[in-house]
Residue frames as a rotation matrix with the C-alpha (Angstrom) as fourth column:
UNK 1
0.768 -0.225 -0.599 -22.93
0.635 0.147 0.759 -0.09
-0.083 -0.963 0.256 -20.63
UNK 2
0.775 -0.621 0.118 -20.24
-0.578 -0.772 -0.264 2.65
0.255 0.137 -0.957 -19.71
UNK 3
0.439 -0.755 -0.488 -16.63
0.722 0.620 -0.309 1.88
0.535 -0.216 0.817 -18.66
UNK 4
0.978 -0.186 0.091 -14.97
-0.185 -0.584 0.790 2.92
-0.094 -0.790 -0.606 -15.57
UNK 5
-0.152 -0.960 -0.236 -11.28
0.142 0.215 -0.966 3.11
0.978 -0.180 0.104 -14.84
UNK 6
0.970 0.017 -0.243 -10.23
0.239 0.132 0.962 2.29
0.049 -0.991 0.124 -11.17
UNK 7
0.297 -0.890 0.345 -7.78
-0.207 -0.413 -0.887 3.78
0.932 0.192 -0.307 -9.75
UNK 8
0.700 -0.045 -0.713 -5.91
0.516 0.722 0.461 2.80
0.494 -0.690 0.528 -6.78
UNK 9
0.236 -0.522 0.819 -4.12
-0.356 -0.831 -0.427 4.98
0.904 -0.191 -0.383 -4.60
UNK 10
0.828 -0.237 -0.507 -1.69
0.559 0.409 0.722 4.34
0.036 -0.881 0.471 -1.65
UNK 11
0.812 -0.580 -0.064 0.82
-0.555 -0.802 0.219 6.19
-0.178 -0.143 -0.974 0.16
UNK 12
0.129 -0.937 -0.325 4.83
-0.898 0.028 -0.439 4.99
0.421 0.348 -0.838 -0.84
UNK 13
-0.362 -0.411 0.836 4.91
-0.932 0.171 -0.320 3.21
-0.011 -0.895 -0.445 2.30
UNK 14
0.572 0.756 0.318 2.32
-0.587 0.649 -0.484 0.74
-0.572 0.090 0.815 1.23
UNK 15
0.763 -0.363 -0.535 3.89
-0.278 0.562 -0.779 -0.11
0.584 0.743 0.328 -2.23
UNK 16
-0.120 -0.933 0.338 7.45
-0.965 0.029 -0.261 -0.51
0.234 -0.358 -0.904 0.11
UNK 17
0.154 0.548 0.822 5.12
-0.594 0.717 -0.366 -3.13
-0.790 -0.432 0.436 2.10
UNK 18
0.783 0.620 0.055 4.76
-0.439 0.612 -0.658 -4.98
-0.441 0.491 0.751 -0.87
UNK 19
0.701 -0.417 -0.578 7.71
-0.616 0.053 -0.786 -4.90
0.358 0.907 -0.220 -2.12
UNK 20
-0.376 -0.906 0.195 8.99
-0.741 0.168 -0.651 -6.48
0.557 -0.389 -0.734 0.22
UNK 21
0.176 0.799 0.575 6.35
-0.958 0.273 -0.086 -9.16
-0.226 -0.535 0.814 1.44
UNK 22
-0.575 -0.656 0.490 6.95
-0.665 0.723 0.188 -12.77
-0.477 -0.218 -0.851 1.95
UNK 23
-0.951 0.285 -0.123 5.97
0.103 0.663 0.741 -15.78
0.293 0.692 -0.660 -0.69
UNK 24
-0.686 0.675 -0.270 3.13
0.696 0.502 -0.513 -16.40
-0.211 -0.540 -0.815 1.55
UNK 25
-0.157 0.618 -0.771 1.73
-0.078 -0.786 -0.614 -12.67
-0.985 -0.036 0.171 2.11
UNK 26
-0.377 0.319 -0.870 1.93
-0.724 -0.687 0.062 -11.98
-0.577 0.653 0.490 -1.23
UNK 27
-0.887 0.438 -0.144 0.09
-0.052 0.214 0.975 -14.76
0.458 0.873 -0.167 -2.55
UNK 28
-0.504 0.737 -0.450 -2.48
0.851 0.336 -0.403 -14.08
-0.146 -0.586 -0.797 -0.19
UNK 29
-0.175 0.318 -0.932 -2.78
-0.112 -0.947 -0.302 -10.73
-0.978 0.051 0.201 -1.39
UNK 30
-0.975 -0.044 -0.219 -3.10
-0.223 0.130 0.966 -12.48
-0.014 0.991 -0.137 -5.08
UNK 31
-0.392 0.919 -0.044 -5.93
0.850 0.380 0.364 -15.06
0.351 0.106 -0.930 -3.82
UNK 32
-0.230 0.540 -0.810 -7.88
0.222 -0.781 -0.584 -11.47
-0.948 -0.314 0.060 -2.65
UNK 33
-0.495 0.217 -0.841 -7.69
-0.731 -0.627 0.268 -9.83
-0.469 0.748 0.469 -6.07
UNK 34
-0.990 0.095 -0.109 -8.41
0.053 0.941 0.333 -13.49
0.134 0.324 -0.936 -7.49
UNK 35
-0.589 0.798 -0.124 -11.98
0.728 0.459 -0.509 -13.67
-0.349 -0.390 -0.852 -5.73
UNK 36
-0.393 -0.057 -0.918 -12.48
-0.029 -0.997 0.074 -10.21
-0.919 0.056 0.391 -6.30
UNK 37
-0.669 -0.002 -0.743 -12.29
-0.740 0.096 0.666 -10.62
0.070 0.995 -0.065 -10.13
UNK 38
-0.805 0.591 -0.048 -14.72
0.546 0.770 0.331 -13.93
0.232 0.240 -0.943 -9.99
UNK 39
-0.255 0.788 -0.561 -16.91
0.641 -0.297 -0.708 -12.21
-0.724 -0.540 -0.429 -7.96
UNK 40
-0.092 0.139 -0.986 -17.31
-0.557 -0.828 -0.065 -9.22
-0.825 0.543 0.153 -10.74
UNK 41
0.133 0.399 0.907 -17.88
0.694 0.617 -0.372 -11.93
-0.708 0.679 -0.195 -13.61
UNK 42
-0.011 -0.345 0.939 -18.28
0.990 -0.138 -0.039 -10.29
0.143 0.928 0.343 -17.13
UNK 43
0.917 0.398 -0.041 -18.04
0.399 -0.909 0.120 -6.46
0.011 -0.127 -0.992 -15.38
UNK 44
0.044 -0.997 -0.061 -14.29
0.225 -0.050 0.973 -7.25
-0.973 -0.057 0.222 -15.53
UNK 45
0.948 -0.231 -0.218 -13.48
-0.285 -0.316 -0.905 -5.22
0.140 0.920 -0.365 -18.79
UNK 46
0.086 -0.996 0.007 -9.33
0.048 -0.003 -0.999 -5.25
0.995 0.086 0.048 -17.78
UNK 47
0.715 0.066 -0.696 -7.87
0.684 0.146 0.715 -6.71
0.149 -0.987 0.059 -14.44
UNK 48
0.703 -0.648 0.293 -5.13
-0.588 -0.762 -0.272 -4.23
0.399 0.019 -0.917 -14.80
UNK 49
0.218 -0.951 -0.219 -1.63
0.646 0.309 -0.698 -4.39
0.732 0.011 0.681 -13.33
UNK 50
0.500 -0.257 -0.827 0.28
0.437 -0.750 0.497 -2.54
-0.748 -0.609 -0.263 -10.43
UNK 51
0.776 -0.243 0.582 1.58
0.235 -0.745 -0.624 0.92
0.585 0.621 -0.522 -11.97
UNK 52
0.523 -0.784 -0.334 4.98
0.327 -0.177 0.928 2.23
-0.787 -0.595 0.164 -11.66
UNK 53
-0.513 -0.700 0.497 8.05
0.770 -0.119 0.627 3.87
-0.380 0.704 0.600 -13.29
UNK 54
0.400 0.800 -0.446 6.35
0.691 -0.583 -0.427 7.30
-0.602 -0.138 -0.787 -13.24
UNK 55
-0.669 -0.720 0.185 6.89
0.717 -0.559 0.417 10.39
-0.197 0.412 0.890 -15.44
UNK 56
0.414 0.699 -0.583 5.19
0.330 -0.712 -0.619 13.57
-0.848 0.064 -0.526 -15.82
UNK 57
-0.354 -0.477 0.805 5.61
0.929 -0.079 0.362 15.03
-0.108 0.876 0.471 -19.06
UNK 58
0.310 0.415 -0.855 5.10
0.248 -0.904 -0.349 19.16
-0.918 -0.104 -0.383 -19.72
UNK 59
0.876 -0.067 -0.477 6.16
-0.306 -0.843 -0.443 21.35
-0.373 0.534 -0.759 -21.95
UNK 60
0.407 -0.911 -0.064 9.42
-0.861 -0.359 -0.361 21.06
0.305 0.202 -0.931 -21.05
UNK 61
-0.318 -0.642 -0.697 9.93
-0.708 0.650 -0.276 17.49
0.630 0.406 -0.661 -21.15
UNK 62
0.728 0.312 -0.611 9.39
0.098 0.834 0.543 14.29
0.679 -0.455 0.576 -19.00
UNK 63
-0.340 -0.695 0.634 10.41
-0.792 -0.151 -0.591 14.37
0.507 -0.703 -0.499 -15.64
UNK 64
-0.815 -0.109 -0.570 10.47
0.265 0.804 -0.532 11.88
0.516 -0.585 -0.626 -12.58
UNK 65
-0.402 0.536 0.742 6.80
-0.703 -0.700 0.124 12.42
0.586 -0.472 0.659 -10.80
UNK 66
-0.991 0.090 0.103 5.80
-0.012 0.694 -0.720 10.72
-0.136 -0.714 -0.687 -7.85
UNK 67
-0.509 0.819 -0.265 2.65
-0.521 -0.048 0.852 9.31
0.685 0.572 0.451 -7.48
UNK 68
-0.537 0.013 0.843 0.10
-0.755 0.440 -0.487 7.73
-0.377 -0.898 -0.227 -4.97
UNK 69
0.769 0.593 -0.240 -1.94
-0.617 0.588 -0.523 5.92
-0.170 0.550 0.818 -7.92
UNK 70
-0.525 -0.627 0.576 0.04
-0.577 0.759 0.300 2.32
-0.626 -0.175 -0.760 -7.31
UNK 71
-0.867 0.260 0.424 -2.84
0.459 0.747 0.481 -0.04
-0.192 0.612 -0.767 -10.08
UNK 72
-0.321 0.928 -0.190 -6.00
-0.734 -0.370 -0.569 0.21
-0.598 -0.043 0.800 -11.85
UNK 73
-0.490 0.625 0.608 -9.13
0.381 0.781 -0.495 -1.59
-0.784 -0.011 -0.620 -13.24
UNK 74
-0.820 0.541 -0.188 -10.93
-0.417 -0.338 0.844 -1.27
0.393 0.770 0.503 -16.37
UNK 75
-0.776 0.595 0.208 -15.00
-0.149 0.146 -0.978 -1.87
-0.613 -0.790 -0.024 -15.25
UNK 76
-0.777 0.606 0.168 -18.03
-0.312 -0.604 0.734 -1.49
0.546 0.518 0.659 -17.04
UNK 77
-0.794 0.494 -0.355 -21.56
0.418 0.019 -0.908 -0.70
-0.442 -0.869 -0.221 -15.37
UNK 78
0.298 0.887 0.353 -25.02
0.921 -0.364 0.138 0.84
0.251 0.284 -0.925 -15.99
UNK 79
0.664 -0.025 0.747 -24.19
-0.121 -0.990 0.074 3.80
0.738 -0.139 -0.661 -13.92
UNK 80
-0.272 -0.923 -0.271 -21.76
-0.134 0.315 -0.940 5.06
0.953 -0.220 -0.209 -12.01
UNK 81
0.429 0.502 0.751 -23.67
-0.891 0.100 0.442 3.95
0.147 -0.859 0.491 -8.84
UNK 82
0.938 0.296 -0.182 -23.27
-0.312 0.948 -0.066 0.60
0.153 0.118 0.981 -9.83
UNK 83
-0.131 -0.991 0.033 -19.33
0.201 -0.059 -0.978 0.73
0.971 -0.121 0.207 -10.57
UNK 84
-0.191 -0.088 0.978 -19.32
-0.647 -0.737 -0.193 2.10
0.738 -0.670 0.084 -7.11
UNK 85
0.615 0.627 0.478 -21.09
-0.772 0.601 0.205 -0.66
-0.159 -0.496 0.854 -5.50
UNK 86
0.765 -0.456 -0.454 -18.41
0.163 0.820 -0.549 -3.34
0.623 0.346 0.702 -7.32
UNK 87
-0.345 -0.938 -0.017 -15.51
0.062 -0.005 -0.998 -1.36
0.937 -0.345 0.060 -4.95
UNK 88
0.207 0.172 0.963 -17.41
-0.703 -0.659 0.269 -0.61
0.681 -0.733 -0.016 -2.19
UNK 89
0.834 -0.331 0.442 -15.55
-0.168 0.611 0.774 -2.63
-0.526 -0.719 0.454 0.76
UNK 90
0.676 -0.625 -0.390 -12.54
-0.199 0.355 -0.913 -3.21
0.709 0.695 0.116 -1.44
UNK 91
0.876 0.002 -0.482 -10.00
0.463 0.278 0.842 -4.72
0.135 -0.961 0.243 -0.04
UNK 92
-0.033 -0.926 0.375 -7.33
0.876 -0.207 -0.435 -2.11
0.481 0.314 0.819 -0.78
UNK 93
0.125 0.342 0.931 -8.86
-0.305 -0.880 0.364 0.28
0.944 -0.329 -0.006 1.25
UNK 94
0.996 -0.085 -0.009 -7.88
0.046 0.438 0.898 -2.28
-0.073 -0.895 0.441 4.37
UNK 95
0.343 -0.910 -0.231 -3.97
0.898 0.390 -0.202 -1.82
0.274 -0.138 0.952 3.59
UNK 96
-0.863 -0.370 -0.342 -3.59
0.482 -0.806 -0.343 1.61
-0.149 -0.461 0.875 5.36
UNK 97
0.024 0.802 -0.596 -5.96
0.743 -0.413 -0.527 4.34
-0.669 -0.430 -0.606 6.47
UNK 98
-0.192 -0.202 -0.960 -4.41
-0.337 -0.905 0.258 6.68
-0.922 0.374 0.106 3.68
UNK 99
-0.910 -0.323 0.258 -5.60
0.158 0.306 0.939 4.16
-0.383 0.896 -0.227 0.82
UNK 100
-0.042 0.938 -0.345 -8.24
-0.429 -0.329 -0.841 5.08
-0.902 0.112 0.417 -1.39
UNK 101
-0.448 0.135 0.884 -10.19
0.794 0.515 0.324 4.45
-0.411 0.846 -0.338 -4.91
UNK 102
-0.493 0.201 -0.847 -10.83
-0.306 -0.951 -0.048 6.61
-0.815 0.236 0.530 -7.37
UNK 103
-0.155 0.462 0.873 -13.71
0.853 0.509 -0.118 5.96
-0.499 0.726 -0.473 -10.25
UNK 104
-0.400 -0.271 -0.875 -13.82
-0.190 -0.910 0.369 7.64
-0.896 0.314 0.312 -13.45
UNK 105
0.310 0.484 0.819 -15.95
0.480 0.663 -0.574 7.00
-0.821 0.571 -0.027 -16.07
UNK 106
-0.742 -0.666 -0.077 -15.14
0.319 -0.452 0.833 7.03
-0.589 0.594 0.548 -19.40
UNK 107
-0.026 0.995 -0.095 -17.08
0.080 -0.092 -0.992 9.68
-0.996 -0.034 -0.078 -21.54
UNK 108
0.082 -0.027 0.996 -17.79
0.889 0.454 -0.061 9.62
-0.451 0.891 0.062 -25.37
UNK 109
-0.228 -0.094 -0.969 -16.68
-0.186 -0.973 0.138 11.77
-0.956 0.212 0.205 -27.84
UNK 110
0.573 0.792 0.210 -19.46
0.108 0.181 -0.978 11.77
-0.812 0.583 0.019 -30.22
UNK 111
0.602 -0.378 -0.704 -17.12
-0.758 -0.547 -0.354 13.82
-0.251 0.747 -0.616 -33.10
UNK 112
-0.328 -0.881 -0.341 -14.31
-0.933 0.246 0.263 11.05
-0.148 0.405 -0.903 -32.90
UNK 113
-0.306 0.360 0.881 -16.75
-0.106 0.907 -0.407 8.13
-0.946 -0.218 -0.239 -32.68
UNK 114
0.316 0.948 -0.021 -18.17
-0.100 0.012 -0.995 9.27
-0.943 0.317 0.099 -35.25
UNK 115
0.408 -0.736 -0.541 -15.24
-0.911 -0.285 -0.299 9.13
0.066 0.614 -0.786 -37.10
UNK 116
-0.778 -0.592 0.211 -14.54
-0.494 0.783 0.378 5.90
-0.389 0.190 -0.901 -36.88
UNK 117
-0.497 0.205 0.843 -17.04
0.007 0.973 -0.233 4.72
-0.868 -0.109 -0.485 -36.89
UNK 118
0.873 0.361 -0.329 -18.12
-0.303 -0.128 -0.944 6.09
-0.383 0.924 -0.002 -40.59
């Protein structure tokens, strides 16, 4: 089976939402991810965490970089159809018209696998 990373993406305004959301909302926005995660069974590789405290890093050092990627998911699938099929309907795509998901599968590098694993 491969592994996917999810990514989550939302404009500022969202995360603001949250941060600021009442006992109630925001365990109601737990018992979502909650079902979620049952519902995927052993395709849950890593429930992940919300992401924050950004930095871009260049050449010339680490700097403050915004971002719209707010959490991600570790996955794993036959193909990336399948992975695809585990978000389709997500509900994070229902907290503003500007949220999205991004899937990325991870691919193998034969040279360093092979290194370890000899």
């Amino acid at each position: 089976m491969a592994r996917f990373i999810v990514l989550y993406r939302a404009p500022q305004e969202v995360a603001e939402r949250f941060a600021t959301a009442t006992p109630e909302q925001a365990q109601a926005g737990v018992r979502l991810w909650t079902d979620w995660f049952t519902r995927l069974g052993p395709a849950l590789i890593d429930p992940g965490r919300p992401l924050g405290n950004t930095r871009t890093v260049t050449r010339d050092g680490a700097m403050d970089g915004p971002t719209e990627v707010i959490g991600m998911t570790i996955l794993q699938a036959d193909t990336m159809d399948d992975a695809l099929a585990m978000v389709h309907g997500h509900h994070h795509l229902q907290w503003s018209e500007a949220c999205t998901i991004t899937v990325l599968e991870e691919l193998p590098i034969p040279e360093v696998e092979a290194g370890i694993a000899g």
